[in-house]
Structure formats: structure tokens, C-alpha cells
ROPA-323237 format. One record per residue (C-alpha): x, y, z; residue in one letter. Coordinates in steps of 0.5 Angstrom, whole numbers. Layout:
BEGIN
<rec><u>X</u><v>Y</v><w>Z</w><code>A</code></rec>
...
***
This chain:
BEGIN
<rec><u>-131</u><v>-259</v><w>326</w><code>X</code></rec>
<rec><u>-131</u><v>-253</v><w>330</w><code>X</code></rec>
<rec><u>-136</u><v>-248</v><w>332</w><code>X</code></rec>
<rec><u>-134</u><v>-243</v><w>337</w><code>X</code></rec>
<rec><u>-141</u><v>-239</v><w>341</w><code>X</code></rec>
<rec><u>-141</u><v>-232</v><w>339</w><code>X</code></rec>
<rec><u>-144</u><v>-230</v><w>346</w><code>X</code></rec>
<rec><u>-144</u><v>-232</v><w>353</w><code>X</code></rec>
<rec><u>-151</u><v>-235</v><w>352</w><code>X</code></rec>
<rec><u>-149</u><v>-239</v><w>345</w><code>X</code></rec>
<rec><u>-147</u><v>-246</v><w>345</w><code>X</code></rec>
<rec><u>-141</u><v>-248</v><w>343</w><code>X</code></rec>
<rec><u>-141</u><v>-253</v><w>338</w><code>X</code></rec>
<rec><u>-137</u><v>-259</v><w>335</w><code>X</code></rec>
<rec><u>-139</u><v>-264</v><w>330</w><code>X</code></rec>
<rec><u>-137</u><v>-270</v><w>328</w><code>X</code></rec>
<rec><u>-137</u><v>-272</v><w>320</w><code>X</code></rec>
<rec><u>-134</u><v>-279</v><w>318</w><code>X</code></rec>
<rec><u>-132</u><v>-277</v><w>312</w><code>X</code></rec>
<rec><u>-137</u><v>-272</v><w>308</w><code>X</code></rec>
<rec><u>-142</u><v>-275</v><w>313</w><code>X</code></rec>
<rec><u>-145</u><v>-271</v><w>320</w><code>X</code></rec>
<rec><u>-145</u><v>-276</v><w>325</w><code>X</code></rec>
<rec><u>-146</u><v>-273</v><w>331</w><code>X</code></rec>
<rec><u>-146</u><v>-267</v><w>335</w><code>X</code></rec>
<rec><u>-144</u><v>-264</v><w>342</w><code>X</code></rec>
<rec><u>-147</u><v>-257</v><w>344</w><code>X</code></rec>
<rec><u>-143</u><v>-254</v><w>351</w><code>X</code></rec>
<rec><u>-143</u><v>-248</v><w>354</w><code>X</code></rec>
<rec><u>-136</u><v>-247</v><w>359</w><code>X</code></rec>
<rec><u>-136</u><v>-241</v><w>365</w><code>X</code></rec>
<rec><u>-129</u><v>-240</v><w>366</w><code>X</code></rec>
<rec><u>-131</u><v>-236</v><w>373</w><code>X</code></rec>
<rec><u>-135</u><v>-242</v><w>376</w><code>X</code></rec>
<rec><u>-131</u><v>-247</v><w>373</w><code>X</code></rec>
<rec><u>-136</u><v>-251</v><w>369</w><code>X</code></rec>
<rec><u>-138</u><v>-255</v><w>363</w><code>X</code></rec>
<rec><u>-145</u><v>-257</v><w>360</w><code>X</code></rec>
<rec><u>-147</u><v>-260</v><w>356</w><code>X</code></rec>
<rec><u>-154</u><v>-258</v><w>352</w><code>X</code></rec>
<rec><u>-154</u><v>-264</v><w>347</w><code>X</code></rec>
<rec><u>-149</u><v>-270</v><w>345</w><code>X</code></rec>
<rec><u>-152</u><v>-274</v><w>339</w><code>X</code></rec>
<rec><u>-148</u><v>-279</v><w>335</w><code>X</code></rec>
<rec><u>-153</u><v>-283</v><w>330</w><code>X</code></rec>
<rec><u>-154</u><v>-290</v><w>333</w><code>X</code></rec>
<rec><u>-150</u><v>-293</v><w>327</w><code>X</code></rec>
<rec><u>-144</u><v>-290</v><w>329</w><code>X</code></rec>
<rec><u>-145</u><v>-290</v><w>338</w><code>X</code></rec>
<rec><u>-140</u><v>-295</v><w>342</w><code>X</code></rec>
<rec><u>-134</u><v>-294</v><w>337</w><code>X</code></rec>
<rec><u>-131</u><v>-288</v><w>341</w><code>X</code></rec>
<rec><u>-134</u><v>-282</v><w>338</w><code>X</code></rec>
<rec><u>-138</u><v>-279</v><w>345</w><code>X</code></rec>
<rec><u>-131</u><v>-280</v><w>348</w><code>X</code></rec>
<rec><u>-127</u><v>-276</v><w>343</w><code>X</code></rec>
<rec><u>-132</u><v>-271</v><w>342</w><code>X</code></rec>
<rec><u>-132</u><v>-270</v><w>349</w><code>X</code></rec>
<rec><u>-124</u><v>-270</v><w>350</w><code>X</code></rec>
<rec><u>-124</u><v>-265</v><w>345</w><code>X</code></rec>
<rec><u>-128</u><v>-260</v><w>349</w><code>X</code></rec>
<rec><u>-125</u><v>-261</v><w>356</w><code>X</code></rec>
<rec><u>-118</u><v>-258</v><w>352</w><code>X</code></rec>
<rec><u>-122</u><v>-251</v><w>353</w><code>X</code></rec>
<rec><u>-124</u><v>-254</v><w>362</w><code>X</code></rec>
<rec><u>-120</u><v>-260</v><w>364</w><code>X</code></rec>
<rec><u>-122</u><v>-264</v><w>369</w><code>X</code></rec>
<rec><u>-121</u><v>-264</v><w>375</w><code>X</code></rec>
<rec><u>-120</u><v>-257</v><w>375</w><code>X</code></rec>
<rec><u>-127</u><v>-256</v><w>371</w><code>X</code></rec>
<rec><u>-134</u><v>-260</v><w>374</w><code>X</code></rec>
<rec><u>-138</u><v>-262</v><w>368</w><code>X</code></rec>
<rec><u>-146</u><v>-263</v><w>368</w><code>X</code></rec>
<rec><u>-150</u><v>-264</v><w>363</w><code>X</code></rec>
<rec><u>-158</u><v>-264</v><w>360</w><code>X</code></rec>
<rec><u>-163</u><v>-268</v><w>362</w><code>X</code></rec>
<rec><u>-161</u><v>-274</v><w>358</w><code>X</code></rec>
<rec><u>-165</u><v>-281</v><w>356</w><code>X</code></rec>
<rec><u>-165</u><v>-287</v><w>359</w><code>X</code></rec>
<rec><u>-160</u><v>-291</v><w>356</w><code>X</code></rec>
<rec><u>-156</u><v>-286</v><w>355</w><code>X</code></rec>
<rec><u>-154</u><v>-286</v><w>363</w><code>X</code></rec>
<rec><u>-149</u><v>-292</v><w>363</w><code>X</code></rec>
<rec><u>-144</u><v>-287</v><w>358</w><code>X</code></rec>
<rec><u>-145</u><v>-281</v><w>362</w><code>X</code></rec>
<rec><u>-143</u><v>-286</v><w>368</w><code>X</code></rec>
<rec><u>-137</u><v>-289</v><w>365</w><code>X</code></rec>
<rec><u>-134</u><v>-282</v><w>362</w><code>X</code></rec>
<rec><u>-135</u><v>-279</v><w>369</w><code>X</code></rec>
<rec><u>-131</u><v>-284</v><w>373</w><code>X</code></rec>
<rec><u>-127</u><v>-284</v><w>367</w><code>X</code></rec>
<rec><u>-124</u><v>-277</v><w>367</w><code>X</code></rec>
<rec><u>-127</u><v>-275</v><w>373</w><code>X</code></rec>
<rec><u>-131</u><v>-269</v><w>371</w><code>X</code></rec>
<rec><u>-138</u><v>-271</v><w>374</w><code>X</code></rec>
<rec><u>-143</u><v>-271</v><w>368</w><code>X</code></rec>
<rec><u>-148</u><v>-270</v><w>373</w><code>X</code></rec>
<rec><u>-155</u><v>-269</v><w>371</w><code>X</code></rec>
<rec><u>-156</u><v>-261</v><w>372</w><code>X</code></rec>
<rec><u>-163</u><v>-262</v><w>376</w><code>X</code></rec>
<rec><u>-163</u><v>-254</v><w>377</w><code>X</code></rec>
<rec><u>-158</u><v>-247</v><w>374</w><code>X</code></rec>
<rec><u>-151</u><v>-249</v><w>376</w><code>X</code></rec>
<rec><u>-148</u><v>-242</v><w>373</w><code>X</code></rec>
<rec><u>-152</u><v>-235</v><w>373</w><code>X</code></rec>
<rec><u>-147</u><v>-234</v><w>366</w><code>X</code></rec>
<rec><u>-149</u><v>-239</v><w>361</w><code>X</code></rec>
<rec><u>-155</u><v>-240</v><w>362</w><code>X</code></rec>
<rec><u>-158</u><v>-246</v><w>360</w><code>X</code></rec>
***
């Protein structure tokens, strides 16, 4: 389910439902000018990580900035969870690197 950022300093929302059950999130903010993506905050409970959901969420979300034309970055993100942004970046080639400072003056982190 879909929820659009009603400002430029919102996040955009996508939730993952299994049935009637919430499974996961992508919080991302897209800035048209400077060709960015970012994503605040991927979370999938663990019960349902590696069957594909990140990956979907993910793919949702480029159909608004599709890389390569887009460079996506993302938050700081725990440990274990580097191996996916690895492989989703070589993947679509989008980058996902870790935002280490601001990358767009519009989005505002």
C-alpha cells in the first residue's frame, strides 16, 4: 500500500502487507532535480526477510527514479544488513551507498 509524501520534507511511504498482515516498510524521499533516491528506513520483520519483499519494495519505488538515471542512497543501516544493499546496488545499479552527509539541499534528511 501506497502512501504518497504530502511535502518535500515527508517520506514517502510503502507498506508490505502478507495478506492482512504488515510486514515490512520502505520510507524514501525522490528529488527530481538532483536525481536522487533515499531511503530512510527499510524494515521487513525477520520471519519474511530473504523471499524477495526488499527486493520488490525496492523495484516499486525506482518506477518513480529509475536507475541508472537516478542514484539511490541510503540511511545508515545495521551491520547484517550490508550484504543486501551490496547485492541490490550491483543489481540495479543504483548505488545504495550509505548517505555519510546531505546529498540533496531539497529532501532533507
Amino acid at each position: 500500500m501506497r502512501h504518497p509524501a504530502t511535502s518535500a520534507d515527508d517520506f514517502h511511504c510503502i507498506e508490505l502487507m502478507v495478506g492482512t498482515r504488515d510486514v515490512g516498510a520502505l520510507y524514501y524521499k525522490v528529488c527530481h532535480r538532483c536525481r536522487i533516491g533515499y531511503v530512510g528506513k527499510l524494515s521487513i520483520n525477520e520471519e519474511y526477510q530473504g523471499l524477495g519483499l526488499g527486493s520488490s519494495v525496492l523495484a516499486a519505488a525506482h518506477e518513480e527514479a529509475p536507475a541508472p538515471d537516478y542514484c539511490w542512497w541510503t540511511s545508515h543501516q545495521d551491520g547484517s544488513a550490508q550484504p543486501f544493499w551490496q547485492l541490490i546496488g550491483s543489481r540495479t545499479g543504483a548505488g545504495y551507498q550509505f548517505a555519510t552527509e546531505s546529498i540533496c539541499p531539497h529532501v532533507g534528511e
